[in-house]
N, C-alpha and C positions, 0 to 999 in steps of 0.2 A: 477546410473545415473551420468553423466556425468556432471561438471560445469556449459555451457549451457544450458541443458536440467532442470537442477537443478531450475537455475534461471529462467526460466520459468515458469516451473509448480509452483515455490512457487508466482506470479502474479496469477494465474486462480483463486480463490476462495481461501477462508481459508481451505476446507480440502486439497488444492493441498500445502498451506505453509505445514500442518502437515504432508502430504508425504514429502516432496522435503527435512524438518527437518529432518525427521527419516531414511528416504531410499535414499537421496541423500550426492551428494560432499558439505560434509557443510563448510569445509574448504576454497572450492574454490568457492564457493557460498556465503559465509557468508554477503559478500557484499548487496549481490540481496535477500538473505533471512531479513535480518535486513528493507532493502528497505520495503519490502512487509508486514514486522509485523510492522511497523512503519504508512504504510498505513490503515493496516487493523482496526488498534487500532482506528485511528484518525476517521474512517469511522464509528465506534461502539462510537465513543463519537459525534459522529453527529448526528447520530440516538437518541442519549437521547437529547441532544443539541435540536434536531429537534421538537422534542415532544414538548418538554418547549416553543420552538419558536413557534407552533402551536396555542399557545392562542393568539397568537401576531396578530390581523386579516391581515396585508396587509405588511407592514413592516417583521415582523419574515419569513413569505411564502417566500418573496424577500431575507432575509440573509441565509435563509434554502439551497434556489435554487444553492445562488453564492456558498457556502462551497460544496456542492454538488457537483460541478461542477469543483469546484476545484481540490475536490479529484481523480472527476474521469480525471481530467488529469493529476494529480500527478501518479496515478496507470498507466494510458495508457504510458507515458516517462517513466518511472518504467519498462514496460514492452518491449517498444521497444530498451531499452537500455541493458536489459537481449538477445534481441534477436541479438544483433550487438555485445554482447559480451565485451561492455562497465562499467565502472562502473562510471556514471554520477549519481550524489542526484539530486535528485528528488526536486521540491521547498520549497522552506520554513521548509519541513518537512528531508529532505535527513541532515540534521545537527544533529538528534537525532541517537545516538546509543546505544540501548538496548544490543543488542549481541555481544559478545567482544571475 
């Protein structure tokens, strides 16, 4: 796979990060891969996050929703930055880098 293409499929879900790592240009991707496990993580610490926030009757539901929400616009500019072939971070979250 190609750069582009790279960086795409590692936004579709987690098993398309573990193609886009093993069968794609990780080099020329590294950017848009690191985006997406940076996402992915933060979205798997929401879900425990979320749980905990669940006993919260009205309050926790409302901080549940905004991180939620967050994320999924963090991932959607995530993605359309992979498909413009840009490498723009993503908010708040585009300053961590795992993959070096």
């Amino acid at each position: 796979m190609n750069k582009k293409t790279t960086g795409i499929v590692a936004y579709i879900t987690f098993i398309g990060l573990i193609v886009a790592f093993c069968a794609g240009d990780k080099e020329g991707a590294k950017f848009h891969l690191n985006q997406a496990l940076v996402i992915v993580l933060a979205q798997l610490a929401m879900s425990v996050v979320s749980f905990a926030l669940g006993f919260v009757p009205i309050v926790g539901g409302i901080i549940a929703t905004v991180i939620s929400l967050f994320l999924f616009i963090c991932w959607l500019l995530g993605l359309i930055s992979a498909i413009k072939e840009e490498e723009k971070e993503v908010p708040l979250l585009g300053q961590i880098k795992i993959l070096k």
